[in-house]
C-alpha positions as CSV (number, residue, x, y, z in Angstrom):
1,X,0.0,0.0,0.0
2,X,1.2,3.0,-1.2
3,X,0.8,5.9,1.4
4,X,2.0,9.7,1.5
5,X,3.9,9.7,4.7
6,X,3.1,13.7,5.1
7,X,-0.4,12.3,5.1
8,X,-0.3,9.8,7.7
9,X,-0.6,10.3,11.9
10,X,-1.1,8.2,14.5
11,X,-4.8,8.5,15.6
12,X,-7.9,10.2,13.8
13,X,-10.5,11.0,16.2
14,X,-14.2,11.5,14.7
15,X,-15.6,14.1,16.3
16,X,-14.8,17.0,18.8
17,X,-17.3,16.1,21.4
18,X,-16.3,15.7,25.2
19,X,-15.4,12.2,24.7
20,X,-13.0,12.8,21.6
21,X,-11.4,15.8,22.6
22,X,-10.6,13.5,26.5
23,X,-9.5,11.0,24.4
24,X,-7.4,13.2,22.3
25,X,-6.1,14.7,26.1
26,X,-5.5,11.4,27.0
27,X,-3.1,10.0,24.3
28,X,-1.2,13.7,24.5
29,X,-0.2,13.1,27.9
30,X,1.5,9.9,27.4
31,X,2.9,11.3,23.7
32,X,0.5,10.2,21.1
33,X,-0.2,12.5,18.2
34,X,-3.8,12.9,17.0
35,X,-5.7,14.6,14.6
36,X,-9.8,15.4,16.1
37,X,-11.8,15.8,13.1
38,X,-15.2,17.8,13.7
39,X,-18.3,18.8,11.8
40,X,-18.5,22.6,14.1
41,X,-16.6,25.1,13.9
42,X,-16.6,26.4,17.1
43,X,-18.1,25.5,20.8
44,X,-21.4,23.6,20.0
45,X,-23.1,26.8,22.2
46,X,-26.6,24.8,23.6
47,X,-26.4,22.8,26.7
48,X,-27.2,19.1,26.7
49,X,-25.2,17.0,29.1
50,X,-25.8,18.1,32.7
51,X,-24.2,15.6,35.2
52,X,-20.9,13.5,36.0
53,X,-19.7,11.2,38.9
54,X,-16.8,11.3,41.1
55,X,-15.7,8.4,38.2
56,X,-15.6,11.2,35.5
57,X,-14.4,13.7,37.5
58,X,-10.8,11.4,38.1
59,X,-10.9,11.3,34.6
60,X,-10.7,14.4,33.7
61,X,-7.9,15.1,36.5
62,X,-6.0,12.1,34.6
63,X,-6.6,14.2,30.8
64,X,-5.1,17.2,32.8
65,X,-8.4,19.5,33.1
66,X,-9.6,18.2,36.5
67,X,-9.1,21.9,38.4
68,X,-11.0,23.7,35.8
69,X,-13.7,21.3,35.9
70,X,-14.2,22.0,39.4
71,X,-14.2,25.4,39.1
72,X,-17.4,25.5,36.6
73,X,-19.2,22.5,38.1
74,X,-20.9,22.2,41.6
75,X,-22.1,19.4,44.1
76,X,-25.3,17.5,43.9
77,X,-27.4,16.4,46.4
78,X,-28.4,13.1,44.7
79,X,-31.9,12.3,43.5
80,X,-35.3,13.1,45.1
81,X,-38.6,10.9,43.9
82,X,-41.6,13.2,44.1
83,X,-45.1,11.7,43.6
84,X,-48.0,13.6,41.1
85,X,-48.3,16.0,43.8
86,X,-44.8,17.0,44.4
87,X,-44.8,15.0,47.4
88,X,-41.0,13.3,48.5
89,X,-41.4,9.8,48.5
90,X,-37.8,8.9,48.3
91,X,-34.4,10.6,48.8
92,X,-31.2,9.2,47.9
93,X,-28.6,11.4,48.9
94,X,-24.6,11.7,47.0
95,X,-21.7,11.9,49.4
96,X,-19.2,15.7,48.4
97,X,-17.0,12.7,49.0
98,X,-16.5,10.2,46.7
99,X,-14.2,7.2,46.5
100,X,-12.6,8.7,43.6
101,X,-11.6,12.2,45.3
102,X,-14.5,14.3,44.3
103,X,-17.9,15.0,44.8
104,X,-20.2,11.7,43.9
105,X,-22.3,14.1,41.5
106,X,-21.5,17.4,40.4
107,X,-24.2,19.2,37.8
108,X,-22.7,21.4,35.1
109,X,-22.9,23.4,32.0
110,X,-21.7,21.6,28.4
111,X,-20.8,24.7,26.3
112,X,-18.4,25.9,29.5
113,X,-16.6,22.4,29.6
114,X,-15.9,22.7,26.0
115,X,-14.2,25.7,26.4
116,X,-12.0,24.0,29.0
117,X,-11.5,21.2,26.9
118,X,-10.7,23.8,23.7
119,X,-7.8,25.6,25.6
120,X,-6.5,22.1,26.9
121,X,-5.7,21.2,23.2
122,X,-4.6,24.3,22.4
123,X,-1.7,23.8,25.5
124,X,-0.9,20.5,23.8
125,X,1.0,20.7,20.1
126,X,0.4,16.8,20.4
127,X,-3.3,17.7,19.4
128,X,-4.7,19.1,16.3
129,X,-8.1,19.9,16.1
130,X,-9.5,20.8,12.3
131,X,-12.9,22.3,12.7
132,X,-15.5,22.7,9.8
133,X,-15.0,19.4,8.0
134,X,-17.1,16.3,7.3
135,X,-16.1,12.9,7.4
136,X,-16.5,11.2,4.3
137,X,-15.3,7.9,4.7
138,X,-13.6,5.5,7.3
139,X,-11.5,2.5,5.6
140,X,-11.9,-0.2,4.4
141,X,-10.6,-2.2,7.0
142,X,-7.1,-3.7,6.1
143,X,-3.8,-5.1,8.1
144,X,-2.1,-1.4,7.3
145,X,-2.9,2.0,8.1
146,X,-6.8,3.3,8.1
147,X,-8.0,5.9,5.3
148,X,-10.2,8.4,6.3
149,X,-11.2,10.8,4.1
150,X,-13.1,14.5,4.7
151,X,-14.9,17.4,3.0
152,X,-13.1,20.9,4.2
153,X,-14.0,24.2,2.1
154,X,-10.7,23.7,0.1
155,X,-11.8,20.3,-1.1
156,X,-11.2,16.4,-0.3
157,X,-8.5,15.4,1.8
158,X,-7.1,12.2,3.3
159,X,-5.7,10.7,6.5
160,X,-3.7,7.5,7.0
161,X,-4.4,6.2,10.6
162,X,-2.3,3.5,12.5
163,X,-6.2,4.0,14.6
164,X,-9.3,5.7,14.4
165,X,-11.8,6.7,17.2
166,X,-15.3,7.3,16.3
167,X,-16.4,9.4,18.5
168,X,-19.2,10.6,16.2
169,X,-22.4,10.3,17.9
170,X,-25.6,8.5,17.6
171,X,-25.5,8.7,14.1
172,X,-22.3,7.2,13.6
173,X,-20.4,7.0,10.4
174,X,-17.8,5.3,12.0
175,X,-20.1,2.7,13.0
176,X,-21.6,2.5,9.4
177,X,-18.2,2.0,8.2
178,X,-16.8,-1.5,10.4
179,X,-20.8,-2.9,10.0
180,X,-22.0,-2.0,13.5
181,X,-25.9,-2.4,14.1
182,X,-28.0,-1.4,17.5
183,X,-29.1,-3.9,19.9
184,X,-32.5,-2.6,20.9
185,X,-32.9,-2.9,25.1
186,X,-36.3,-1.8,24.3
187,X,-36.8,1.5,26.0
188,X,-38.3,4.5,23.4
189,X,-39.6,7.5,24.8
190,X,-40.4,11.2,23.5
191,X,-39.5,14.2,25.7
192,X,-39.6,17.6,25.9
193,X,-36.2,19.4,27.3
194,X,-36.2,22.7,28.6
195,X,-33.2,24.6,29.7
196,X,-33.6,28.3,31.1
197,X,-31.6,30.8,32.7
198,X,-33.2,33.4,35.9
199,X,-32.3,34.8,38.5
200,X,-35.3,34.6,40.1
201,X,-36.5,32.2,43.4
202,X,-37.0,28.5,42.0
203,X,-38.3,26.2,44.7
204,X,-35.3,23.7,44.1
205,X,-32.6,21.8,46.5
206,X,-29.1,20.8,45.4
207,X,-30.2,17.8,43.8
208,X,-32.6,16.0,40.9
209,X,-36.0,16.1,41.2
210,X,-38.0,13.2,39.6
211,X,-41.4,13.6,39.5
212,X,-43.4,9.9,39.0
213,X,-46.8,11.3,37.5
214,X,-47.7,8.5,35.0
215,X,-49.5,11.2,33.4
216,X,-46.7,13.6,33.2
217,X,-43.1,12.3,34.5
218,X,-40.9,14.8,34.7
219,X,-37.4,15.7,36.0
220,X,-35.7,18.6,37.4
221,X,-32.7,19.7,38.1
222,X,-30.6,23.4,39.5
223,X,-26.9,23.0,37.3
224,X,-25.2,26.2,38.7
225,X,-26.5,30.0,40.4
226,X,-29.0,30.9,37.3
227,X,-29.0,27.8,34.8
228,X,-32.5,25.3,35.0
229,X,-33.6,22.2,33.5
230,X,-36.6,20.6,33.3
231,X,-37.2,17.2,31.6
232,X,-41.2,16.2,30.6
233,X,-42.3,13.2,28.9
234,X,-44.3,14.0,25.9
235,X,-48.1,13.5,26.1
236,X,-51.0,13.8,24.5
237,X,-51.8,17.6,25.2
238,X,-49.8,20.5,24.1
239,X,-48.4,22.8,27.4
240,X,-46.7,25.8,27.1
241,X,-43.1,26.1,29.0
242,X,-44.6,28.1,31.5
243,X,-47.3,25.6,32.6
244,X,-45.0,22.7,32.7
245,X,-42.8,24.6,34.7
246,X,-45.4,26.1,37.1
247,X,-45.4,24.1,40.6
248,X,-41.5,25.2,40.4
249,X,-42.3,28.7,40.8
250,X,-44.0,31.0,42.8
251,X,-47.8,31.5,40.9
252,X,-47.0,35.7,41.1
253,X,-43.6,35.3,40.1
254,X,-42.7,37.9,37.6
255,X,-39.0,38.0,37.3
256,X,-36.4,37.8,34.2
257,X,-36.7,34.2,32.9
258,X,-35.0,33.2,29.2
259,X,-35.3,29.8,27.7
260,X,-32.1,28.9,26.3
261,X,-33.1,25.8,24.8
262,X,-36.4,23.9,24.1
263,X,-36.1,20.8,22.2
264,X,-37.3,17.6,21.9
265,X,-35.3,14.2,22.3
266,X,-36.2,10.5,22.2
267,X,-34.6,8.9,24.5
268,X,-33.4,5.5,23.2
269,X,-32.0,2.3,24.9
270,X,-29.1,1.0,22.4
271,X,-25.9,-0.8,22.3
272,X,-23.7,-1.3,18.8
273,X,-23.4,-5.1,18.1
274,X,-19.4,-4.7,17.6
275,X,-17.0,-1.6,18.7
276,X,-13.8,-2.4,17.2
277,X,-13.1,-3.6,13.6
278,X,-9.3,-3.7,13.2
279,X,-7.8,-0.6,14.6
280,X,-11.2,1.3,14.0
281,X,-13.3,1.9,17.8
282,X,-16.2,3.0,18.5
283,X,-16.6,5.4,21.8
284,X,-19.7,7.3,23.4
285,X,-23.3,7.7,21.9
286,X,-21.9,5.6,18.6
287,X,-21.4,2.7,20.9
288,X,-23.8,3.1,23.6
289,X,-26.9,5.2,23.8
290,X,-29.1,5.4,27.2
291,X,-31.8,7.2,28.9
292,X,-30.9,10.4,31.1
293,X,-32.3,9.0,34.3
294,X,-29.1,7.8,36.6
295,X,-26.9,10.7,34.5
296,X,-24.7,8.2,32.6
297,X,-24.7,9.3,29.4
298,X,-21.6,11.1,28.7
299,X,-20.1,9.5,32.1
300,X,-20.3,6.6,29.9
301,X,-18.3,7.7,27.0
302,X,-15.0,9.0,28.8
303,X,-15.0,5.9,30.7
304,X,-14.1,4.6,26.9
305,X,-11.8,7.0,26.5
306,X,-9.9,6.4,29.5
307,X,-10.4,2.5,28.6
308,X,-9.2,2.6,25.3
309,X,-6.0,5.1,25.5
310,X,-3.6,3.2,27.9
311,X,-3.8,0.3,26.4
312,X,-3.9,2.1,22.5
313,X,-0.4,4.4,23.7
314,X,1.1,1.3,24.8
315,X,0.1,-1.1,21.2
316,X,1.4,2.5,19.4
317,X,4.6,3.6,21.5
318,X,5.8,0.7,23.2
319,X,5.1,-2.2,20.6
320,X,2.8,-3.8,22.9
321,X,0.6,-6.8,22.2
322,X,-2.1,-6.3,19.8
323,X,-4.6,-8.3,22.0
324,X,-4.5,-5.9,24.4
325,X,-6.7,-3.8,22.1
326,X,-9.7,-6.5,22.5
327,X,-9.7,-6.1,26.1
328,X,-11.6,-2.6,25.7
329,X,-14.4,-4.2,24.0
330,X,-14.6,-7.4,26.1
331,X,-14.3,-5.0,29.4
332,X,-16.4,-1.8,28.2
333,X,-19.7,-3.2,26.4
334,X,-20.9,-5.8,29.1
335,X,-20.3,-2.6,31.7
336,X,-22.3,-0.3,29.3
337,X,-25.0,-2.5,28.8
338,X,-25.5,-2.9,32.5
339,X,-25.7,0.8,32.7
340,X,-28.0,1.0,30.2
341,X,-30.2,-1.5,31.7
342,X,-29.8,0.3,35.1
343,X,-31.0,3.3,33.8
344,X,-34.4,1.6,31.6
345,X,-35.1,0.1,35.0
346,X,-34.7,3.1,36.5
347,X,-37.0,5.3,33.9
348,X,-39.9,2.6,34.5
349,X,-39.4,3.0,37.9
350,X,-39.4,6.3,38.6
351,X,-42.1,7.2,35.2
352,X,-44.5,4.8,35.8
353,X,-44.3,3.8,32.3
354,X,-47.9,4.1,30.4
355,X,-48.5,0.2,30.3
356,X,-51.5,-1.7,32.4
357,X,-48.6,-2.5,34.9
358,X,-47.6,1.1,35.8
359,X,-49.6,1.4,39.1
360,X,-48.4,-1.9,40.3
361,X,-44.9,-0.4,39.6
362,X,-45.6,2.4,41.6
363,X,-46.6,1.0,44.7
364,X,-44.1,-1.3,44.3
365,X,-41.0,1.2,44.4
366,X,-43.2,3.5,47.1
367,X,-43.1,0.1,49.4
368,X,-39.8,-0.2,48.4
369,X,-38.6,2.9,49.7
370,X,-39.5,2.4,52.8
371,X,-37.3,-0.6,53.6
372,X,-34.3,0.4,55.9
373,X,-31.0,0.7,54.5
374,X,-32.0,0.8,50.8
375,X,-31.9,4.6,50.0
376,X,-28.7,4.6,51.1
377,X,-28.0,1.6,48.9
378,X,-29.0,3.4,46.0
379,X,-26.9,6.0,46.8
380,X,-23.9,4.0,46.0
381,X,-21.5,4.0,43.3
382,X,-23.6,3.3,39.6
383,X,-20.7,1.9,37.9
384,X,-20.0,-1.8,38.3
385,X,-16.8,-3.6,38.7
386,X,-15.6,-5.0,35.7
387,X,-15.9,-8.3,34.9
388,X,-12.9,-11.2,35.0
389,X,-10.8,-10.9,31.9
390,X,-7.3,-10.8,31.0
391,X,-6.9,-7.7,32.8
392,X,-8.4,-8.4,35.3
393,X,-7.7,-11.4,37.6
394,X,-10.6,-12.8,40.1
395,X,-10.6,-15.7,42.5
396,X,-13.5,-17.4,43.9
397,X,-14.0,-14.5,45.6
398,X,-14.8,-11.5,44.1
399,X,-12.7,-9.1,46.2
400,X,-11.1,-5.8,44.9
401,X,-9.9,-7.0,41.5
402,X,-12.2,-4.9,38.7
403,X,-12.9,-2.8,41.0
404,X,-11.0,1.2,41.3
405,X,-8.5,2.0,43.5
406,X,-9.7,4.9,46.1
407,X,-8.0,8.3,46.0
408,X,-7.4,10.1,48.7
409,X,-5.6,13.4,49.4
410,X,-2.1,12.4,50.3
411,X,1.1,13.5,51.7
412,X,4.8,13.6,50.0
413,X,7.6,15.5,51.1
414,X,5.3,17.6,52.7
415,X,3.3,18.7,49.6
416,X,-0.5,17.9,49.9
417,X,-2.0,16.7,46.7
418,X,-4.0,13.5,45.0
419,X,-3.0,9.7,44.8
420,X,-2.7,9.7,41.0
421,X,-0.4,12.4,41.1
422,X,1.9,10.5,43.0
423,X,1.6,7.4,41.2
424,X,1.9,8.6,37.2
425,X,0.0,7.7,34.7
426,X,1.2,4.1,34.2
427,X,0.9,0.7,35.9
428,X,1.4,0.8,39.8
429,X,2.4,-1.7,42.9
430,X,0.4,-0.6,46.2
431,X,1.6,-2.9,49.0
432,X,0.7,-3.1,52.8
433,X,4.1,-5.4,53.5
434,X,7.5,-5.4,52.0
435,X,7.5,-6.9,48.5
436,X,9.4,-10.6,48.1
437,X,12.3,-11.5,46.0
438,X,9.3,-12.9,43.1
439,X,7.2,-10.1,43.4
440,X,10.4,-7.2,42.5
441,X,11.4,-9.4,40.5
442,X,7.9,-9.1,38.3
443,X,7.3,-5.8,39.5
444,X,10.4,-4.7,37.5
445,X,9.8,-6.7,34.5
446,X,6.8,-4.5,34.1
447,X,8.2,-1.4,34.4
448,X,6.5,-0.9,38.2
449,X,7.8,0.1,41.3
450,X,6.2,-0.3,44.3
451,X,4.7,2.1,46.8
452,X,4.2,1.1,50.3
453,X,0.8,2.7,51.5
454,X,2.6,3.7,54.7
455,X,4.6,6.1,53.1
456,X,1.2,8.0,51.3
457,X,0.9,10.2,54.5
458,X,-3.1,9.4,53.3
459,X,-6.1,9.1,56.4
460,X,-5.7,5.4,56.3
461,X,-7.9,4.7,53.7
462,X,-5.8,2.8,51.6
463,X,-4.9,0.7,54.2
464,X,-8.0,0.0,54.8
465,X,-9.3,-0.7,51.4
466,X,-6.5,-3.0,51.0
467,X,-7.5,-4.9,54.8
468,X,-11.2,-4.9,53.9
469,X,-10.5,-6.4,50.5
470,X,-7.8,-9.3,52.3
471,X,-5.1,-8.0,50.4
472,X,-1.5,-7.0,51.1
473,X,-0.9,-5.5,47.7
474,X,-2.3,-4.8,44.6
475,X,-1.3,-3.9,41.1
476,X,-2.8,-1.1,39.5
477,X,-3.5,-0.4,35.7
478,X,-3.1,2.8,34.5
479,X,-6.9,3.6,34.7
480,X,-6.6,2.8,38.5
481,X,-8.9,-0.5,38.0
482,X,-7.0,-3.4,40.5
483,X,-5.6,-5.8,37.9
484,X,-4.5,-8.7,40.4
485,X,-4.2,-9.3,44.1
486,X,-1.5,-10.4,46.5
487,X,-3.9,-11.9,49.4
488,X,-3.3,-11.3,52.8
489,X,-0.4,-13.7,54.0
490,X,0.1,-14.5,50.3
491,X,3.5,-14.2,48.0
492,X,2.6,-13.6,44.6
493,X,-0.4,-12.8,42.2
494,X,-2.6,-15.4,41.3
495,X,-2.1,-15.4,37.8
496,X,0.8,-13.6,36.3
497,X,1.8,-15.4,33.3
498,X,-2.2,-15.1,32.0
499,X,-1.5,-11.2,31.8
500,X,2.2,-10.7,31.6
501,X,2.6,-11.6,28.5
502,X,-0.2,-9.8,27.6
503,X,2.0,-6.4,28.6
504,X,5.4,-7.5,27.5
505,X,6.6,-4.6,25.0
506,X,9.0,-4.2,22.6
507,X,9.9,-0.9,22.8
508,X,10.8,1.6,25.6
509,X,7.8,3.6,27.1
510,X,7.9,7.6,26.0
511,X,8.1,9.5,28.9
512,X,4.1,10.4,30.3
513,X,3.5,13.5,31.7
514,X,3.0,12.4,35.4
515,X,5.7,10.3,37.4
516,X,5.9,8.9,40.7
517,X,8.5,11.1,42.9
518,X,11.9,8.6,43.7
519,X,11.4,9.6,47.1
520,X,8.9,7.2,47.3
521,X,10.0,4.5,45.4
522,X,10.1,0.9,47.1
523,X,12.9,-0.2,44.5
524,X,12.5,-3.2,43.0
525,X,16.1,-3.9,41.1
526,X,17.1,-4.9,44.5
């Protein structure tokens, strides 16, 4: 194949959304070029995604944007369920103190993340964003580079990919082009979303409101000091904005009030058949669509990107094994699909649904509510562990392999700041005793050293974690999911050579923007 080299980068990206520009972040930080290929010009300038987890919000710190994020998001509350007559039935309250360093919901405002994400690419000359375009074609697929072609107002153009991302929305071309088709989780609805902006008194608290009318579900939510939204399922009469939103406001209110934005959506629940053909992925709403009612959306999508990049950087910098590359399908659609299902079980929950069994549904999760211990249940991490796979070694019991590493606010050489700071942004040995002769010995075949969680300077909750899951150390991938486990009293992992060779690489890693200081260093050449 025959390919002009001044034509040819490492990674396209399809799309200039929030999940391709943090994947674009992502591969920057550990030195992968990409191209991001969008459709707008500029900031798309209408709000649609509203919410993120703690989850997302480590995310973001790890694609270098996790201060600004903080500064334009706030807190939530959590979720309130409100009967037909605005009556709390339920309340399920989020901790400002997630297991992941961060608030377990924060609400916030598209257009102004965005803009954070624009300046981030602009900071990294890793990163070129062309704006304006269309995407014409992805491949065919073949054992060499990808073709992608696009439409800019100077003509056709080309790209020769060693990978592409699409990260182009529901109505994929990306998907079109390796054969993808929806599974349907059956779950259609039509809705009517209204965002608006006052400065005016809105009876609100500083969390969702979900309102289970049968006749008119509805949600509502406060995303910062003036912005609104208000979610309505579509029935058969025709309200104006102003009666839908009436039992929100006070019935002589007069104050300033814009709408921003009223639109309608249908929510979907839908999961692409395939997500990988060759070195073409599939990321976000091409791969995964779901209803808005546990938030998880766009939460969703970056957990792709933060999925995908490691192990993408390490195939494309480090010669690694190109199997690793079907662990992110294998690990990220079974965990999507369970989201997606959460959140259809969820909608009929909370909506009633508009079938003969809707008021049996409703007393059901009224009774339900009132059993001890369960709001507080609910108010639990939404995103699973993933399952047992390559990367990711499980025993007969479940324990903390799949599951993420907590990250607390930690202490070196007397400078305050985050675990993932401290360990980089590559694989990483956390150990509650000192590691064996076998261990080091693996440890630096891999390329890991190892940190003793004595010498974090933390509030003892990694200690902890590690006691309540029986373990005296763990390894770490570079998304801070526990690969393996040292039991407690045990000497190595319990199954090395299934992903050891798995990681082997070829080539030395390019330097990542975050490493571990030496002062902490357990070494493990000793």
């Amino acid at each position: 194949m025959n390919v002009d080299e001044s034509t040819r980068v490492p990674v396209v990206i399809v799309g200039a959304g929030p999940v391709g520009v943090t994947a674009a972040l992502l591969l920057a930080r550990r030195g992968v070029r990409s191209v991001v290929l969008e459709r707008h010009r500029d900031v798309y300038p209408l709000p649609r995604a509203v919410a993120a987890d703690d989850e997302i919000h480590r995310i973001l710190q790890a694609a270098g944007v996790g201060e600004e994020f903080t500064a334009i998001s706030r807190p939530a509350g959590g979720l309130r369920l409100l009967d037909a007559g605005h009556r709390v039935m339920a309340e399920f309250r989020r901790s400002p103190h997630g297991r992941h360093g961060y608030p377990q919901s924060s609400m916030f405002d598209q257009p102004e993340l965005e803009r954070v994400f624009r300046d981030a690419l602009a900071r990294h000359p890793e990163c070129e964003l062309r704006g304006g375009v269309e995407v014409t074609g992805v491949g065919p697929d073949s054992t060499g580079p990808v073709r992608v072609t696009y439409r800019a107002d100077d003509g056709e153009h080309e790209l020769w990919a060693d990978a592409v991302l699409g990260c182009d929305g529901a109505g994929s071309l990306t998907r079109e082009a390796i054969g993808g088709v929806w599974e349907d989780l059956r779950f259609e609805e039509r809705w009517t979303v209204i965002d608006a902006e006052t400065t005016g008194p809105v009876r609100c608290w500083e969390g969702v409101d979900q309102v289970c009318d049968p006749q008119r579900p509805g949600t509502f939510m406060r995303v910062n000091d003036t912005r609104y939204r208000w979610e309505f399922r579509i029935g058969e009469g025709r309200e104006t904005v102003r009666e839908l939103i009436a039992p929100w406001l006070s019935p002589s209110y007069d104050g300033d009030f814009e709408v921003v934005r009223e639109t309608q959506y249908t929510f979907r629940a839908r999961v692409a058949d395939r997500w990988r053909s060759g070195r073409v992925f599939l990321l976000g709403d091409a791969a995964h669509l779901t209803p808005p009612f546990i938030g998880q959306g766009l939460c969703s999508g970056l957990r792709d990107a933060y999925n995908l990049t490691w192990k993408l950087a390490r195939v494309l910098q480090q010669g690694g094994d190109e199997r690793l590359l079907d662990t992110y399908e294998s690990e990220r659609r079974p965990h999507a699909r369970h989201v997606v299902r959460l959140a259809v079980a969820m909608g009929w929950a909370m909506t009633g649904g508009q079938d003969g069994a809707a008021a049996l549904r409703r007393r059901a999760l009224a009774a339900a509510c009132r059993i001890p211990g369960l709001t507080e249940l609910a108010g639990r991490d939404l995103s699973p562990p993933l399952t047992a796979g390559p990367l990711v070694r499980r025993g007969v019991r479940r324990g903390l392999a799949g599951t993420h590493c907590p990250q607390p606010w930690v202490s070196i050489d007397g400078r305050r700041t985050r675990l993932d700071e401290v360990l980089g942004d590559s694989f990483a040995l956390l150990t509650a005793t000192e590691p064996g002769p076998s261990l080091t010995a693996l440890a630096h075949g891999l390329g890991v050293d190892a940190v003793a969680v004595t010498d974090l300077g933390d509030d003892g909750t990694l200690a902890a974690w590690l006691r309540s899951g029986r373990a005296d150390a763990v390894l770490l991938r570079p998304d801070r999911v526990v690969m393996d486990v040292i039991p407690t009293g045990g000497r190595d992992f319990t199954a090395t050579t299934a992903w050891a060779s798995l990681l082997h690489t070829t080539r030395s890693p390019v330097p990542s923007e975050r490493k571990a200081p030496q002062s902490l260093l357990r070494s493990t050449t000793r």
